[in-house]
BAMARTOR-479226 format. One record per residue (C-alpha): residue number from 1; residue in one letter; x, y, z. Coordinates in Angstrom, 3 decimals, always signed. Layout:
<pts>
<pt NUM; "A"; <X; Y; Z>> ...
</pts>
This chain:
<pts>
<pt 1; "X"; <-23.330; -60.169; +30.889>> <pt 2; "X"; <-24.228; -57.096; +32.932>> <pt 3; "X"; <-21.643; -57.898; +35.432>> <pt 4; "X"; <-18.888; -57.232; +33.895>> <pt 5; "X"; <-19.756; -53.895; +32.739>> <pt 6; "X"; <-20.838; -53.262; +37.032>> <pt 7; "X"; <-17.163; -54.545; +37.690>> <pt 8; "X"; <-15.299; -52.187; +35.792>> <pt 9; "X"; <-17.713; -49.799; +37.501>> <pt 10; "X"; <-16.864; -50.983; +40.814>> <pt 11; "X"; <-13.205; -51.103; +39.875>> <pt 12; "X"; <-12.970; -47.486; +38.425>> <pt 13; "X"; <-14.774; -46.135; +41.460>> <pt 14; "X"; <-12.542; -47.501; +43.779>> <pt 15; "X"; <-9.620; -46.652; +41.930>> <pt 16; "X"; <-10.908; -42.834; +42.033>> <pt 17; "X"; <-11.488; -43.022; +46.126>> <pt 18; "X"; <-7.872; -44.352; +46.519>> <pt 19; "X"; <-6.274; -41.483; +44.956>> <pt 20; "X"; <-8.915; -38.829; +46.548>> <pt 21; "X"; <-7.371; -40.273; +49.890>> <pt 22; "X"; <-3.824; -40.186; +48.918>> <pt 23; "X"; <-4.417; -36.374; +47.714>> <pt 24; "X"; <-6.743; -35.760; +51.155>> <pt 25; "X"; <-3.981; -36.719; +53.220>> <pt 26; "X"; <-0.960; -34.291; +51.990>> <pt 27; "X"; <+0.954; -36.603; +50.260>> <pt 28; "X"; <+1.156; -33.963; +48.005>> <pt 29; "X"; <+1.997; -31.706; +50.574>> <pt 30; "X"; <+5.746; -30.471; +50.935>> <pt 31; "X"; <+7.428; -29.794; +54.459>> <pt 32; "X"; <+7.806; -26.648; +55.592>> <pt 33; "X"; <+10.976; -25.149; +55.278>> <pt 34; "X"; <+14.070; -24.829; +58.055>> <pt 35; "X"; <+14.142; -21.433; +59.749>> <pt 36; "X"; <+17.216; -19.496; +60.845>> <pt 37; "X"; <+18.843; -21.129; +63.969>> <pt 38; "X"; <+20.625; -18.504; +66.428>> <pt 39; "X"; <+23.838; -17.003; +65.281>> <pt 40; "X"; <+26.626; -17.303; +67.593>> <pt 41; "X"; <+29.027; -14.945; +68.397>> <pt 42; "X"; <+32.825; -14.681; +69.697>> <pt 43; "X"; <+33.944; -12.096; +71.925>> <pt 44; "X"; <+37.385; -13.250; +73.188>> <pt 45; "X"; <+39.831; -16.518; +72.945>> <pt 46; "X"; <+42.144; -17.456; +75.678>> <pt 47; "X"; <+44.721; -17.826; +75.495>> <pt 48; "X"; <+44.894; -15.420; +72.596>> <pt 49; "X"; <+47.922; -17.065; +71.191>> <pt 50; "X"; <+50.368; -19.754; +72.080>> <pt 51; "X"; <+53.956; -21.064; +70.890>> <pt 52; "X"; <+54.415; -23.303; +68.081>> <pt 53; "X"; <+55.171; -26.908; +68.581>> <pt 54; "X"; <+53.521; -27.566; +71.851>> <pt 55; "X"; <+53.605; -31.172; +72.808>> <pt 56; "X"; <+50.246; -31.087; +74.395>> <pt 57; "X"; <+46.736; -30.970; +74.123>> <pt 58; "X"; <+45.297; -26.935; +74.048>> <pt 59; "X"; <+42.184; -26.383; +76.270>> <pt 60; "X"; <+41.311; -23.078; +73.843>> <pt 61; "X"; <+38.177; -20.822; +75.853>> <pt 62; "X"; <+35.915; -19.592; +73.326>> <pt 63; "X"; <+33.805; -16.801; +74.948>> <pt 64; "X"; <+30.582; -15.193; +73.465>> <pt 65; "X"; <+27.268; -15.998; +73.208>> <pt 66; "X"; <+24.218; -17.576; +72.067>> <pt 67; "X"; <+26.358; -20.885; +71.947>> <pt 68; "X"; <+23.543; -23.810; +71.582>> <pt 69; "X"; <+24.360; -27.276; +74.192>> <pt 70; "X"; <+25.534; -28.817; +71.126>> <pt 71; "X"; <+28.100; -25.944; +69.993>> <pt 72; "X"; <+31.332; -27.162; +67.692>> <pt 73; "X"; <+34.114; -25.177; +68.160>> <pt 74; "X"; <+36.157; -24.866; +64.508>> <pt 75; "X"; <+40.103; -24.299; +64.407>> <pt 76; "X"; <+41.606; -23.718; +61.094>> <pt 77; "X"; <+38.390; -24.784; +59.404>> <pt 78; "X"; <+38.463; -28.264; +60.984>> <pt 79; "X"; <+35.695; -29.438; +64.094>> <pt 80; "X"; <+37.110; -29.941; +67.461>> <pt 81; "X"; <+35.494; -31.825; +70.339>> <pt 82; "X"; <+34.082; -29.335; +72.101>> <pt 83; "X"; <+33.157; -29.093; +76.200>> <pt 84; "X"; <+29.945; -26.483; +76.494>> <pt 85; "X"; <+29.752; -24.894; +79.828>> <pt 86; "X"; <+27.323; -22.740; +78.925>> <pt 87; "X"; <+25.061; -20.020; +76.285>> <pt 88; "X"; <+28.893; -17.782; +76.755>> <pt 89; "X"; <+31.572; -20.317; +77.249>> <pt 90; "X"; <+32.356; -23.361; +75.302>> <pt 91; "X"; <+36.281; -24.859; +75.575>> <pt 92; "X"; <+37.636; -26.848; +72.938>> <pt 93; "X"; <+40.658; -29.339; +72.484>> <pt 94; "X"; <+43.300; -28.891; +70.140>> <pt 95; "X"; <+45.656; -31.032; +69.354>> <pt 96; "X"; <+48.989; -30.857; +69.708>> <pt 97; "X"; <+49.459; -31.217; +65.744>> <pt 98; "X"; <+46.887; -27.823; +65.332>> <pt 99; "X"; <+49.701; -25.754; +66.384>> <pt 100; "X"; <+52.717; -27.146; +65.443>> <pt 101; "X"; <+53.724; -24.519; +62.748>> <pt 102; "X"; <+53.500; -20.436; +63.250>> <pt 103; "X"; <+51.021; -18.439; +61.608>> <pt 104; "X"; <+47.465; -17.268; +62.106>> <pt 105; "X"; <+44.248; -19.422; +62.569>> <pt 106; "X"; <+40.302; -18.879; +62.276>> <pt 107; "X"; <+38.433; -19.864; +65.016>> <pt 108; "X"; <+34.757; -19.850; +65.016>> <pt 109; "X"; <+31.436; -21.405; +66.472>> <pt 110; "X"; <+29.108; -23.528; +64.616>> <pt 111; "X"; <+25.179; -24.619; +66.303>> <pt 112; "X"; <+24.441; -27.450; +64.370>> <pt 113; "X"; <+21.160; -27.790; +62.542>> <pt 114; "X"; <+18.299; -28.881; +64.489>> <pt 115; "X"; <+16.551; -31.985; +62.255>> <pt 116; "X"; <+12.218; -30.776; +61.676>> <pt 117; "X"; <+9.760; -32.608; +63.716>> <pt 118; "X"; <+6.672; -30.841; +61.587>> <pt 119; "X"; <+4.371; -32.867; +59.385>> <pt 120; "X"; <+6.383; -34.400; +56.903>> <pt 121; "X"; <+9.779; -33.972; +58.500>> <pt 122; "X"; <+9.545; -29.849; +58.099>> <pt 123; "X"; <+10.473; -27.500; +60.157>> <pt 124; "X"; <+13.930; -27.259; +61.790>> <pt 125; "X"; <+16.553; -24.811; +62.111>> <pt 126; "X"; <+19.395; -24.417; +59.945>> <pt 127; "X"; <+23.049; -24.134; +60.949>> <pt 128; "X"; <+24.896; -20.605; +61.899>> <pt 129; "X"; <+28.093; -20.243; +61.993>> <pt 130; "X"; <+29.820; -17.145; +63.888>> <pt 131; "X"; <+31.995; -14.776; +62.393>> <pt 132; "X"; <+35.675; -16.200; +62.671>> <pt 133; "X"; <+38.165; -14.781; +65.198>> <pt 134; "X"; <+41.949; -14.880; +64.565>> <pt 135; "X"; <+44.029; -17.151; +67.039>> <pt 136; "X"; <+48.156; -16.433; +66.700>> <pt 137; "X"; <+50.035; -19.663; +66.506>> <pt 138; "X"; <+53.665; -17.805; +67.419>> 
</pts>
């Protein structure tokens, strides 16, 4: 009859050690938080305008700096594939349908976030935007 009693020991003990463990090894641990990725910035467009209703493709220069390798060049609020030459130049293409109507655009830079590779998927960088820079659709 005294074995019973020593399995419910044996069972509570082990019980106990299992969630010591789980505690010991930070699953209760949270990840660390994404820090500030570098903020691009836009010194100059060119072209600095171009004529409505264009029937091609516009290579638009975006020059500046701190642009990352995987820099996204935004027109009107929308993401255009984007061509980085490098940290000061990154060329976008807009299509044709971008500029068919007159009026005036924002253009600006976005470096994506960068995903955390710390314990427990922490760490990272955020996304930064630049501030926008008007392009004339005439």
């Amino acid at each position: 009859m005294k074995a019973l009693p020593t399995m419910k020991t044996v069972k509570t003990v082990l019980l106990a050690a299992g969630i010591a463990m789980t505690l010991a090894c930070g699953y209760s641990s949270k990840p660390a938080p994404a820090t500030a990725g570098t903020m691009p910035t836009i010194t100059t467009l060119s072209p600095a305008s171009v004529e409505h209703g264009q029937s091609q493709t516009l290579a638009l220069e975006v020059n500046g700096a701190n642009f990352n390798s995987t820099a996204i060049v935004n027109f009107n609020g929308a993401a255009m594939s984007t061509k980085w030459t490098n940290a000061g130049l990154v060329t976008a293409q807009i299509p044709a349908s971008a500029t068919a109507s007159a009026g005036t655009v924002q253009v600006t830079v976005t470096n994506p976030a960068v995903a955390g590779t710390g314990p427990y998927g922490g760490g990272g960088m955020t996304a930064e935007t630049s501030a926008p820079m008007m392009f004339t659709i005439n």
